[in-house]
C-alpha positions in Angstrom: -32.5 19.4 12.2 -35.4 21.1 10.6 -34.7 21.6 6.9 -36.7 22.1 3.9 -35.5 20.8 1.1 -36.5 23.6 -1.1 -37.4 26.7 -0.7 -37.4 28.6 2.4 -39.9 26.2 4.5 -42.8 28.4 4.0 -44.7 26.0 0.9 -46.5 23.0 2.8 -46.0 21.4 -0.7 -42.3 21.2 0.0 -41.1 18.6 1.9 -39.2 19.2 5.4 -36.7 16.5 6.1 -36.5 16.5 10.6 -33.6 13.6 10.7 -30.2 14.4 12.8 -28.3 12.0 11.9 -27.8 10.7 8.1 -29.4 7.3 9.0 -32.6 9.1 9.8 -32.4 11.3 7.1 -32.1 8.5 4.5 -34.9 6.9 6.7 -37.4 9.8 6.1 -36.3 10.4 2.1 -37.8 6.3 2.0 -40.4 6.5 4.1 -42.0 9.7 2.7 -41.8 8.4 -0.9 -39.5 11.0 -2.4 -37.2 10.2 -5.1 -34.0 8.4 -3.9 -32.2 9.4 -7.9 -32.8 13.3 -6.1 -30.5 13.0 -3.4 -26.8 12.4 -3.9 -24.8 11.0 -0.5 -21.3 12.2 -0.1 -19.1 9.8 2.3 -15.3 9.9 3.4 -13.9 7.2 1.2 -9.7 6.7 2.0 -7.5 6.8 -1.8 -10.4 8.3 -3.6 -10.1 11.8 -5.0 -10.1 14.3 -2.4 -11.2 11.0 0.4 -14.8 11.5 -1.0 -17.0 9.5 -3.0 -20.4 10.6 -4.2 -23.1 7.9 -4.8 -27.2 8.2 -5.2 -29.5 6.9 -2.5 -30.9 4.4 -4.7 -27.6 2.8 -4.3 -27.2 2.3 -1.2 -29.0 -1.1 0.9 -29.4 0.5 4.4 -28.6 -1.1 7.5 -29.1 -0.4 11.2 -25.3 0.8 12.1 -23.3 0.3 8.2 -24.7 0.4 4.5 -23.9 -1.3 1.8 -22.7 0.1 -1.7 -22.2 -2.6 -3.9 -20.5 -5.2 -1.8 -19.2 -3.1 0.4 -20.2 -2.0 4.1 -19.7 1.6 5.1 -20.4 2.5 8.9 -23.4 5.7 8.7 -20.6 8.2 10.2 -18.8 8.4 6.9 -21.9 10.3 5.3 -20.2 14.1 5.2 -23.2 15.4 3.3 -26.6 14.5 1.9 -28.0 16.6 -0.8 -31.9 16.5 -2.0 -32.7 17.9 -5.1 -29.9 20.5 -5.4 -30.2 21.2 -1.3 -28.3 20.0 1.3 -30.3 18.3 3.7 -27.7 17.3 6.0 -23.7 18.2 6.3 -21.8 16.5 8.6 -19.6 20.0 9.1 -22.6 22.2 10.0 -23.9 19.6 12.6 -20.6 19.7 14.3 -20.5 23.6 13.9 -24.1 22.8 15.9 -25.6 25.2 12.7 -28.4 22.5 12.3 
């Protein structure tokens, strides 16, 4: 996955985020320094509303195969969609469409 997070890719000042997976992508939103309060994670969350919860990335305590929210664990294939800044970086659905 090659995706800017703004604009159309074509401003060097925007940052690209290259991750697959979600782990990766939360990886590279840390690693490059960007604001974690910018990027909203959605994840599959059984009796919410609509099976979804929505938390920040500040929130989450990552992990190599689960992360943690609060006290509890969620495995990394529960993420259904990460959005930066008003832009979805990742979404579990277009992946498995194989649109990213």
């Amino acid at each position: 996955m090659y995706v800017p997070a703004q604009g159309d890719g074509d401003d060097p000042a925007v940052p690209l985020i290259r991750g697959r997976h979600p782990r990766q992508v939360l990886n590279e939103i840390r690693w490059r320094g960007l604001d974690l309060t910018l990027a909203q994670v959605e994840i599959v969350h059984r009796g919410a509303p609509n099976d979804t919860i929505t938390v920040r990335a500040d929130q989450i305590v990552p992990g190599r195969s689960f992360f943690q929210v609060g006290e509890t664990e969620i495995p990394y294939h529960r993420i259904k969609k990460i959005v930066y800044d008003g832009r979805t970086i990742f979404s579990r659905a277009e992946l498995e469409r194989g649109r990213l």
